[in-house]
Structure formats: structure tokens, C-alpha cells
N, C-alpha and C positions, 0 to 999 in steps of 0.2 A: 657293625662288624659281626661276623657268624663266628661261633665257640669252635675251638681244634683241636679241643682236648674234653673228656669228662674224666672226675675225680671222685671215686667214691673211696669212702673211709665206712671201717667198724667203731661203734664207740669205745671209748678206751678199753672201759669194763671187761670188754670181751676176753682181753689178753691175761687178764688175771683170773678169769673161769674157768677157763682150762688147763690144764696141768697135760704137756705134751709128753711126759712118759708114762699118764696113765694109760692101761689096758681095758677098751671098754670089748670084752668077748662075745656078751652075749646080745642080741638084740634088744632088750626089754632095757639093757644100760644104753645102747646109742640113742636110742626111739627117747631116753628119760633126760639126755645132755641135751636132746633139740629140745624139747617139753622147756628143761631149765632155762634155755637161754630165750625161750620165748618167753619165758614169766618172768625174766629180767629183764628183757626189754624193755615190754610192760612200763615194771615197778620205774625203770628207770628217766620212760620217758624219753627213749631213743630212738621208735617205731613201734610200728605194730608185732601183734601179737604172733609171730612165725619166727621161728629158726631155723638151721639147717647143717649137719653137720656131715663131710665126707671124710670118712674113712678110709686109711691104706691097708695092705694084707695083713699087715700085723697088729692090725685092731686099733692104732692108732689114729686122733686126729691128724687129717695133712689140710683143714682149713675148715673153719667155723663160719657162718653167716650169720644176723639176723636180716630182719625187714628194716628198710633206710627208705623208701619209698616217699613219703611223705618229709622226714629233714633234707636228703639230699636232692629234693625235686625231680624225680625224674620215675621214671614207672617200672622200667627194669632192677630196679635195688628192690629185689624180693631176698629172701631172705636163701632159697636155693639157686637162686641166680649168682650171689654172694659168694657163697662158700664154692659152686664151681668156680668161677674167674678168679678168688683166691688161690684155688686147688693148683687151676692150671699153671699160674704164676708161679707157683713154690717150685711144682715138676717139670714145666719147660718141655 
């Protein structure tokens, strides 16, 4: 039987990393949240070493990624592959 669906998941952690009403303004803060969630990955043992975070106008996250690549089998869970198909989901 061929698969009809793929399912990728963040690991839990993620959702308590980020705090969705902070203001990250300046670059050197967003460039430092993907850095963090890479080095939590890491520590965590939930992929590799990539994160990824987009940003809406107001400086807010609208979806986080890491790298899943290697737990959820498949080659596209990069860690900015992630955070777009989150993104796009949230804003439709």
C-alpha cells in the first residue's frame, strides 16, 4: 500500500521557546532565536543542528522550525522548510 498522507511534527519543546508576544526588532535578536533553537535541538536530540524562524511585520513569530530530517524520515523537514509550511498554515 503507498502512504496518502505525510505528517511532520515540531518537538514539543519548541512551543515553550517561544513566547508569541515577544518583539524580536532587531536582526541580531531573530538571526539569535534561530541560533537558540538550533542549539536546542542539538542539546535535545530532536535533529540536527538548524533552525528557522519567520517572522510577520510586526516583528513577531508566525512559525518556528527546526531540522526533523533524520526523526521523521523524510528529507524535506529542514528546519526552513518547517517554519514556511507552518507559516503558511497559520495564514492560509
Amino acid at each position: 500500500m503507498l502512504y496518502a498522507q505525510v505528517h511532520l511534527t515540531l518537538p514539543a519543546w519548541v512551543h515553550d521557546a517561544i513566547d508569541p508576544a515577544t518583539v524580536f526588532v532587531s536582526d541580531e535578536d531573530k538571526v539569535a532565536l534561530a541560533i537558540e533553537l538550533s542549539r536546542r535541538n542539538i542539546e535535545a536530540l530532536s535533529g540536527g543542528p538548524f533552525g528557522a524562524v519567520v517572522f510577520g511585520p510586526d516583528h513577531r513569530v508566525i512559525a518556528a522550525g527546526v531540522n526533523r530530517v533524520v526523526p521523521q524520515t523524510t528529507s524535506l523537514a529542514h528546519a526552513e522548510n518547517m517554519a514556511y509550511m507552518l507559516a503558511q498554515q497559520r495564514l492560509q
